[in-house]
N, C-alpha and C positions, 0 to 999 in steps of 0.2 A: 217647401218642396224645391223652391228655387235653387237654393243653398245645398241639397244634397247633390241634386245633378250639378253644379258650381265644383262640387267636392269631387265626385266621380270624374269630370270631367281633370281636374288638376292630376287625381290619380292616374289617369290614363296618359297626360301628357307627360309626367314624372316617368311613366313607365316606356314611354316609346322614348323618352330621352337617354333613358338606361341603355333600353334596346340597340340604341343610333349609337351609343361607344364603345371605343375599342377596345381591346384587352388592357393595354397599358393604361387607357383611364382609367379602366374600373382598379386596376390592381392601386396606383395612386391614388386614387377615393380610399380603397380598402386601410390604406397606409396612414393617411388622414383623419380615419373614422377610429383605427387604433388608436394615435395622438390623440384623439377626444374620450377616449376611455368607452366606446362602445362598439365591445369585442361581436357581438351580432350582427350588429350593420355592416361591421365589417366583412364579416365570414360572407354576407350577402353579396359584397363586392365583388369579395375573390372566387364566389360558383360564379356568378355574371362573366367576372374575365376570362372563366374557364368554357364557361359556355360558348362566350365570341369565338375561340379555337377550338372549337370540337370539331370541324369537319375539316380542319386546316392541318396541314402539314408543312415540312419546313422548318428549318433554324427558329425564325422568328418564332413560329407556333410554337415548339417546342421549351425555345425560353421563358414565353409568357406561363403556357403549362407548370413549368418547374417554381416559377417565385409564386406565383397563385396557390400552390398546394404547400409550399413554402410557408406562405404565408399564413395561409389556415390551418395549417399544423401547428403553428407556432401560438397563435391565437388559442388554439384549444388548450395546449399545454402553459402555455406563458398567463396567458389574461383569463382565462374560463378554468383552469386548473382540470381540465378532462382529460384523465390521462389516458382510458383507455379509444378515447377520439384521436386524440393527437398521437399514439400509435399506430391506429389506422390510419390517419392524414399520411405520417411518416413514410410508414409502408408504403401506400401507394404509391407516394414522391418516387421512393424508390424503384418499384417495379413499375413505374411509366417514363422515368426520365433517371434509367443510370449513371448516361455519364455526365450528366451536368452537376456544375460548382456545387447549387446548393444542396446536388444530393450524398455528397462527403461529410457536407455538415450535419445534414443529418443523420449517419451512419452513428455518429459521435451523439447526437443527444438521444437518437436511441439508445443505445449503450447503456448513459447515463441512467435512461424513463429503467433501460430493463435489472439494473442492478441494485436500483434504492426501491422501486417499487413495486417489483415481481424478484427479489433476489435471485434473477435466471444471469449468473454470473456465463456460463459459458454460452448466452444469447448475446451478452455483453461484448466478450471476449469476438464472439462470430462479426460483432457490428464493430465494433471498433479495427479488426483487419480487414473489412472489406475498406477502411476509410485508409489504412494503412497503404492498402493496394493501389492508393489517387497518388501518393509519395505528397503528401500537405505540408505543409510549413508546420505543422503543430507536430511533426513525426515522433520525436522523441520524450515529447508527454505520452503521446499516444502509446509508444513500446511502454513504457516504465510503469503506465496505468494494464497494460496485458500481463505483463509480468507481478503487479500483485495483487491480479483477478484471480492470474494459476496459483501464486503464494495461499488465497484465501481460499481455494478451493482445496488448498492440502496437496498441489500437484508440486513437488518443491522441485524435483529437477528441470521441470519444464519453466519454472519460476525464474530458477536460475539461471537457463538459457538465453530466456529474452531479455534479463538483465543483462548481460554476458553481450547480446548482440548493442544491445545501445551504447553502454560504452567500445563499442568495436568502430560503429557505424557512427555513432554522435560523439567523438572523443569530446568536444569542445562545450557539451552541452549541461549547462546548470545541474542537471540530474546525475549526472556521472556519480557525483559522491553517493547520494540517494542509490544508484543503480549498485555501486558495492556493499554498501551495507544491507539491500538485498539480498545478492549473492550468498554474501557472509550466513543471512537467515533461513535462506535457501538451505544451505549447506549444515546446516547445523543440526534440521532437523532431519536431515537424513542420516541414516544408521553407518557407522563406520568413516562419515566425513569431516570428523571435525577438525582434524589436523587443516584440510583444505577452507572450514571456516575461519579458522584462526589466521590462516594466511589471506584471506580476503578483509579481511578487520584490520587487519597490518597492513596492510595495501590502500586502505585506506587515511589512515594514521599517516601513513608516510606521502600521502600523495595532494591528500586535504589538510595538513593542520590545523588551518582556522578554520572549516566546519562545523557547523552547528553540530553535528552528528559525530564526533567523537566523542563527547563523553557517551552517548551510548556505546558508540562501539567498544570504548573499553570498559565498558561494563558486561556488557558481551563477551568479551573476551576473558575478563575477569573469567568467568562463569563457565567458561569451556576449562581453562584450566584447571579451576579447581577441581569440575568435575573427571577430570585426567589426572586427578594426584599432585597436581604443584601447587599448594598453597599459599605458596609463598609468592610466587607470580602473579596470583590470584592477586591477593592481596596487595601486591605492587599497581597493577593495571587499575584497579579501582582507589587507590589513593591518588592516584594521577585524574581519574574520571571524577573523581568530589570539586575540586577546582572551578569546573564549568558544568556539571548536572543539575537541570530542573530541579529534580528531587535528591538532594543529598540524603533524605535520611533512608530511602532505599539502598543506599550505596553503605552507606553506615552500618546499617543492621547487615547486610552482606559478609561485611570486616568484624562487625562483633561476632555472628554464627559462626564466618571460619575462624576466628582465632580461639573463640572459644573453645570450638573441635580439637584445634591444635593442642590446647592445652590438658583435654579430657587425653587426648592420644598419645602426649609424649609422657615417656616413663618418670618416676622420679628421681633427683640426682643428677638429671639429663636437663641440661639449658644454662642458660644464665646464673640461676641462683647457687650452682656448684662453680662454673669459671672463674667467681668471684671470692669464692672460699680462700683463707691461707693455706698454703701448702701443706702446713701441719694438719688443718682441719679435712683438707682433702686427705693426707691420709687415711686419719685415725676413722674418717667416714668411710674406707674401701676395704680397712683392715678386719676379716673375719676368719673367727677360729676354723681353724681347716678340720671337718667330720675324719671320724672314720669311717670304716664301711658299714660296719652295725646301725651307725648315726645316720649314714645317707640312707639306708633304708627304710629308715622309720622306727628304729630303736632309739631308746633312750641312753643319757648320757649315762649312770649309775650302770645299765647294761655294758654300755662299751667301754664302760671303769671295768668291769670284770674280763669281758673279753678279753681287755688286752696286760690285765693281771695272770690271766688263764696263758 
């Protein structure tokens, strides 16, 4: 009997010592108890620190608010893998504490929760510009992740825009090459643009040459071509693109299909293997009896022996 009032009694003083600290304790514990690998203790932390500010207002209140729910968002999603907890966590972050720091970054991993785990690409796209709207250091990941939120949703012109503004606004920024061969993709699958894809593929070629991303883009390019009639350029762009492609034998089989077309397409007599003829041989190979008219219609030659005996 002793022993359990002994026990009661420790939990009551455990719990007024909780009571007796501040927000920033508790959220510090909270941060601690994470370090130790026990994501419930901790979520315990961070209601307590929220609690200490409930009737508080103020800067300070407000900051403790924002890493508190911060924090327990991040715990449900990170350590507890609850995703649709740590949406709600998220959320509220949001709609109790807009303009603070850490509710930019969570604009951003909402984003993330809403495109791999709800494929709500245009929920995505809504939380990633309101993160846009803080002007972040991370800006131009952030446009170039919008732009092929729209590419994936099938919107290609609006695809292409926000690619279009990042390199306008981030000339200087690692994605830039990324940002045109968007464009280029942009472009391509829209009806009647591909003159203007081929020249964003070209623009990139001449502006990145050691980018990882050219052999695709000439293979891209390849592929506008040919489908435009130049085979032959086709075929130039992708032998340039074999050099440095992941997968050459996609590039290969491209070159085997068109030249083999080439070959089904062009007449015979016609290419290489007449240029190289002797003269005499090219003759005697052009020289053909000239019909009469009985003959070119379809008569026979014994006929046109008589006709033209007649």
């Amino acid at each position: 009997m002793r022993e359990v009032r002994l026990l009661a009694v420790a939990a009551l003083v455990a719990a007024c010592t909780a009571c007796s600290r501040s927000g920033p304790e508790h959220i510090a514990a909270a941060r601690e108890l994470v370090y130790s690998r026990k994501p419930q203790a901790a979520l315990r932390e961070y209601r307590l620190a929220l609690d200490a500010v409930e009737k508080s207002d103020g800067p300070e209140a407000a900051r403790i608010r924002a890493t508190a729910l911060r924090g327990a968002a991040d715990v449900y999603w990170l350590e507890l893998h609850d995703v649709p907890k740590a949406v709600s966590v998220y959320k509220e972050l949001v709609a109790q504490a807009p303009d603070a720091p850490e509710t930019a970054e969570a604009h951003v991993v909402l984003a993330g929760i809403l495109e791999s785990h709800y494929r709500d690409l245009r929920g995505a796209i809504s939380e990633i510009t309101a993160a846009l709207a803080r002007d972040p250091p991370t800006a131009s990941d952030l446009r170039y992740q919008v732009a092929k939120l729209y590419f994936e949703l099938g919107d290609y012109q609006q695809s292409e825009l926000e690619a279009r503004t990042l390199i306008q606004k981030f000339p200087s920024s690692p994605l830039v090459d990324d940002a045109w061969m968007l464009v280029g993709q942009s472009l391509s699958m829209r009806e009647g643009m591909h003159a203007e894809a081929m020249k964003a593929y070209s623009t990139l070629l001449e502006k990145f040459p050691s980018s990882e991303l050219v052999p695709h883009a000439l293979f891209e390019l390849g592929k506008l071509r040919g489908e435009s009639g130049d085979d032959a350029g086709a075929i130039q762009a992708w032998v340039q693109a074999l050099e440095r492609h992941p997968d050459p034998q996609v590039v290969q089989s491209a070159i085997a299909r068109t030249r083999k077309r080439i070959a089904e397409t062009t007449p015979r007599g016609v290419g290489a293997r007449e240029a190289f003829q002797r003269p005499d041989q090219a003759q005697s190979h052009r020289v053909v009896q000239a019909r009469t008219s009985l003959e070119a219609a379809g008569g026979s030659a014994e006929q046109a022996a008589r006709e033209h005996g007649d």
